[in-house]
N, C-alpha and C positions, 0 to 999 in steps of 0.2 A: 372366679369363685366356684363355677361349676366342677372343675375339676378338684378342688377343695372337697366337694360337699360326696364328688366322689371315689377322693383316697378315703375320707374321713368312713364311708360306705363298706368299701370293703378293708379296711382297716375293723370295723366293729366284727363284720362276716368273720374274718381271721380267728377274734377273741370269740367268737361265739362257737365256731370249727372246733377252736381248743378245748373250752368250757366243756361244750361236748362229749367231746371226744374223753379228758379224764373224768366225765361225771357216769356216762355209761359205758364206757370199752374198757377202759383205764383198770387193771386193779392192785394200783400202785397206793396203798396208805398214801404216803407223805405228797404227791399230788389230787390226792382227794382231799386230804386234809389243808392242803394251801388254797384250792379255787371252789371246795365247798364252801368252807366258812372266811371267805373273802368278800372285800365287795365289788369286785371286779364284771359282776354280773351287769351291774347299771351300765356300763358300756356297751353292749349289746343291743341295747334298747334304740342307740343311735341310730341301727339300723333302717328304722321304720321313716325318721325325720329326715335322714341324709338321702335315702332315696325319693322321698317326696321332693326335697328342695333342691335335686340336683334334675330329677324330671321337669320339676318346672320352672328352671332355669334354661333347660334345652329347650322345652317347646315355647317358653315365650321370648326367648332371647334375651331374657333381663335375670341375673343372677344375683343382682342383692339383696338382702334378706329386710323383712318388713318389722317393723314394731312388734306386729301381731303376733310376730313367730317366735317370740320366751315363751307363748302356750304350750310349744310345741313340747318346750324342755322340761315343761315344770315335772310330767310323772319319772322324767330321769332323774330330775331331784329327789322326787320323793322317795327312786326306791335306792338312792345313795342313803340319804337319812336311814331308812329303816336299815341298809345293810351294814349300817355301821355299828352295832352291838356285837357282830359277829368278827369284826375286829381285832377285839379286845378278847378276845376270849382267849386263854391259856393255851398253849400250844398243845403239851400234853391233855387237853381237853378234845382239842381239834382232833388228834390222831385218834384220840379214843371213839369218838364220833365216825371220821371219816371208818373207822376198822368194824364199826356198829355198820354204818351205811353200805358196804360193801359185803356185810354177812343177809342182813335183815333191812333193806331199805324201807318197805312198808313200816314198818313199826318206828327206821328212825326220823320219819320223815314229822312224825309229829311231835316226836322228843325234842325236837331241832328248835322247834319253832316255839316250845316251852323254856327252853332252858336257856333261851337268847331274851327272851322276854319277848319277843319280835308282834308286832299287833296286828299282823299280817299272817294268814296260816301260809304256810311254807309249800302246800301243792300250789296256791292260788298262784303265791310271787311266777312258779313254774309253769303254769298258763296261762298265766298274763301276756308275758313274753310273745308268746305265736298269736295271740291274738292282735295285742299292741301291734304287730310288726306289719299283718296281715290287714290290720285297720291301711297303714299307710302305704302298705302296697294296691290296696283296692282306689285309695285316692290317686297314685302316679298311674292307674292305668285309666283311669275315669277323666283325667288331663291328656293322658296321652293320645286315648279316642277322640276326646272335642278336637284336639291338633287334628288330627286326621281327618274329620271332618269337613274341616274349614283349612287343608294345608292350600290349596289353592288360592286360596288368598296371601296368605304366610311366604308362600315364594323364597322357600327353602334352597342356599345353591345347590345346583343341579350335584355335582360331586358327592352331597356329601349326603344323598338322602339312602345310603344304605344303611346308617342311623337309624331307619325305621325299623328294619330289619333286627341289628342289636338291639336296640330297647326290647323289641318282642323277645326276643329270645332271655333276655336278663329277665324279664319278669315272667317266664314260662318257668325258671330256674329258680327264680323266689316263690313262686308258688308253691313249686314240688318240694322247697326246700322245708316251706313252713307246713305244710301239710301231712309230710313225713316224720317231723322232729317233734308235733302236736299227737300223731299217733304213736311214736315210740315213747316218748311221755304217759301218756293212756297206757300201752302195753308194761310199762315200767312198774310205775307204779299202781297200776290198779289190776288187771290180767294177768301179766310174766308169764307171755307165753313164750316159748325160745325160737319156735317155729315162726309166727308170726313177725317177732322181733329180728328176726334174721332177714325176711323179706323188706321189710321194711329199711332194715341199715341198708341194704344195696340199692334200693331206688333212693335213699339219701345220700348215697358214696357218687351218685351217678350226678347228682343235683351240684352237689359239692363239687367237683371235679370238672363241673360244665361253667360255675363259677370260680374257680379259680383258672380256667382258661380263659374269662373273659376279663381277669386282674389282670393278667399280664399281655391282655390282648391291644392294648394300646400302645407297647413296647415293639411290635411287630408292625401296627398300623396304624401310625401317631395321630392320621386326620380324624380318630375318632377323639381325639381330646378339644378337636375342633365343635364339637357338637351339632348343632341346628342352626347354622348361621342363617339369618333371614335378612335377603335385602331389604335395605331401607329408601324412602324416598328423598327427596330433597329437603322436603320441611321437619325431617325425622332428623338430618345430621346438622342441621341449623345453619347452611351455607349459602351466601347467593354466588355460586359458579354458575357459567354459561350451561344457559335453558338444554343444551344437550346432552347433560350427566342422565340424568334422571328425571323422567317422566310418567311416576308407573301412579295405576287406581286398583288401589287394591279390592275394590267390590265390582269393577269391571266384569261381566258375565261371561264365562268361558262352559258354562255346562251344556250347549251346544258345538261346541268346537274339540274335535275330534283328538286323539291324543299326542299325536305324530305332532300337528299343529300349536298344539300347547305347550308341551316340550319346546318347540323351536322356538316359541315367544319368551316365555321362561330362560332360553339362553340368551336371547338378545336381551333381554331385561338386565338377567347375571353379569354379560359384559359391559355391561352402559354402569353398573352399580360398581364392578371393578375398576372401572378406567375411571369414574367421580375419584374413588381413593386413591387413584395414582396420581388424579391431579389437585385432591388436596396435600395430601404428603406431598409432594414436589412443594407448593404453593408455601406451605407451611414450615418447610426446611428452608427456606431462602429466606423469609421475611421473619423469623425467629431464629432460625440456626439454633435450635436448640440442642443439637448437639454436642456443641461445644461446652456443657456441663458437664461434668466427670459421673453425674449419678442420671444423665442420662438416657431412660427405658424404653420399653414398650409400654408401660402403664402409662407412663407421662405423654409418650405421645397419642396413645388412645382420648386422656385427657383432652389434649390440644386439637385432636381434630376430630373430638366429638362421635368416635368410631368404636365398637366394643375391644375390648383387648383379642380374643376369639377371633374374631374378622380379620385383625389383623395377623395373627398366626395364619392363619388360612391365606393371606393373599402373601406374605413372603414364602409360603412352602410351597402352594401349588403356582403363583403366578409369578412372583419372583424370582424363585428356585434358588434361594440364598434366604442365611438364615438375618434375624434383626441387627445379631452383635456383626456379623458381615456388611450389612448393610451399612449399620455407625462407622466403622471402623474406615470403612472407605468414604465417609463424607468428612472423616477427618482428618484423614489422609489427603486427601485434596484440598483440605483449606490448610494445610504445615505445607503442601508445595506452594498454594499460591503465597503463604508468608515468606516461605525462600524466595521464590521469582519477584518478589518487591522490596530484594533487598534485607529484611529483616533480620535474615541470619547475618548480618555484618554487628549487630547490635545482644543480639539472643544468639545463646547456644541452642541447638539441636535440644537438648530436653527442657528449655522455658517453650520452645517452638510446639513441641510436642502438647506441655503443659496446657499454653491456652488454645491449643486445636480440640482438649478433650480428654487427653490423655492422663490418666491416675497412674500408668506403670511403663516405666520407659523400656523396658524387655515387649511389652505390647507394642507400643508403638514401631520398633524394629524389626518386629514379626511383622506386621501388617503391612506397614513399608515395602519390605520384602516382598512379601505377597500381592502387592498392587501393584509394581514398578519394577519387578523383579532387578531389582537394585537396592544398595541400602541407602539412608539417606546422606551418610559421606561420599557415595559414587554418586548420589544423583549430584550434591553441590558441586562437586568436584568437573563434574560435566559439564556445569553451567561457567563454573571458572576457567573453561578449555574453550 
């Protein structure tokens, strides 16, 4: 869900770039005229909730969303509602407007908001916006400080705490972004200064530009979609495995113990918390096999052995070093050889064998085979018949 909350993030950032971009550089009519009197604008507004819930989804480890949180939507409702008068409005209106807006914005800016009927004046709708956003950027950084405070407790894997690091930097980038787009607003429509408005677009080109490197920056360095994985104890993943998984106190006093020292305990903890889920996944794959469903995943077995889905990305990349469908594919792979070694294939063809090992496509099953045996599965039978 974390990662949800943050395509859905900079997915708004994108529509808000664009908005932008043709409402003041732009001086194209028929794109002023399509995303002026549109209501494409309430999109934007995501941005304030999706970076609050996707912040505190990372620092607390828990990514699903509460009752409480349709408060969060309701002013995205409201300014869907109100944008919808502008809808309807005649096309040939629209242009005439947008071709007003782009001669005399001052003057069109209150016609706009008259002749849509709108109950809302039309600069407000326009710094709502940087406020609203800036509200919920000062709440992901007021979470993200208490984290910091208390990560010591939190026992963050050691790998993945460069995390601290990007979140600062995304919200040094939100800052500058809302600060600059609230002043070119100001200069817009109330000053038009060209001097001033020019400074100001280049420390927003810079803001922009540092955000959309950090859009694609999980394309380069996927463990950041792992987020803030935080060990858990034993009574947190609800198992009774042997008293050597895990044994940690999370208000244990470390604020005398030096850092070198801390670290080293922090990794002994990390690998005691690793090898628990290596041996509940083993544990859980023998006495379920739930493999052998055709649908299934990783969420299922997050489900099954009470682990976050996260966690588990994180222990087949960095400690498995194979991916989850590798993972399946080879446990199913091995239960279609032990069906052949008992026989089975004298009764079942190869793709019933296939079928209830797990397999929904018999071209997978052959690739796989292949790949685990390097053989296929008529050379292996074939071998056992020699």
């Amino acid at each position: 869900m974390a990662n949800i909350y943050l395509s859905l993030f900079f997915f708004s950032i994108s529509i808000y770039s664009v908005v932008h971009y043709v409402l003041f550089s732009s001086k194209s009519v028929t794109l002023v005229a399509l995303f002026f009197s549109s209501d494409i604008g309430f999109i934007t507004l995501l941005i304030g909730p999706m970076l609050f819930f996707y912040t505190r989804s990372i620092v607390t480890d828990k990514s699903n969303l509460k009752r409480t949180d349709i408060w969060h939507l309701i002013p995205i409702g409201i300014f869907f509602i109100i944008g919808i008068p502008h809808l309807f409005m005649p096309w040939a209106q629209k242009l005439q407007f947008a071709s007003e807006y782009l001669n005399n914005n001052k003057v069109l800016v209150s016609e706009f908001s008259k002749s849509t009927n709108s109950p809302v004046p039309f600069l407000l709708m326009f710094f709502f916006r940087p406020v609203y956003i800036f509200i919920y950027l000062a709440g992901s950084v007021v979470l993200f400080v208490k984290h910091l405070r208390f990560r010591k407790q939190s026992h963050v894997l050691y790998h993945q705490k460069f995390m601290y690091s990007w979140l600062t930097i995304l919200y040094a980038l939100m800052l500058t972004l809302i600060v600059s787009h609230t002043a070119i607003l100001y200069n817009h429509y109330i000053t038009n200064s060209p001097t001033i408005n020019n400074s100001i677009e280049l420390i927003q080109t810079v803001s922009l530009i540092g955000l959309i490197g950090l859009m694609f920056s999980p394309f380069l360095y996927p463990s950041i979609l792992y987020g803030l994985p935080q060990i858990r104890t034993i009574e947190q993943i609800k198992t009774s495995e042997p008293d050597s998984l895990i044994n940690a106190n999370p208000d244990e006093d470390v604020q005398n113990e030096d850092k070198i020292e801390f670290e080293r305990k922090e990794l002994k903890l990390e690998e005691a918390y690793l090898n628990s889920m290596d041996i509940l996944i083993d544990s859980s794959i023998k006495a379920h096999q739930p493999y052998l469903n055709p649908n299934f995943n990783m969420a299922m077995l997050s489900v099954l052995i009470n682990i976050p889905v996260h966690h588990l990305h994180y222990y087949f990349k960095e400690i498995k070093k194979q991916s989850f469908t590798e993972f399946r594919n080879y446990l199913r792979i091995e239960n279609a050889k032990k069906m052949i070694l008992e026989g089975k294939s004298k009764s079942l063809t190869l793709e019933a064998i296939a079928s209830q090992s797990g397999f929904s496509s018999r071209n997978t099953f052959l690739v796989s085979f292949k790949k685990n045996e390097n053989m296929t599965p008529k050379e292996f039978l074939g071998n056992l018949k020699n």
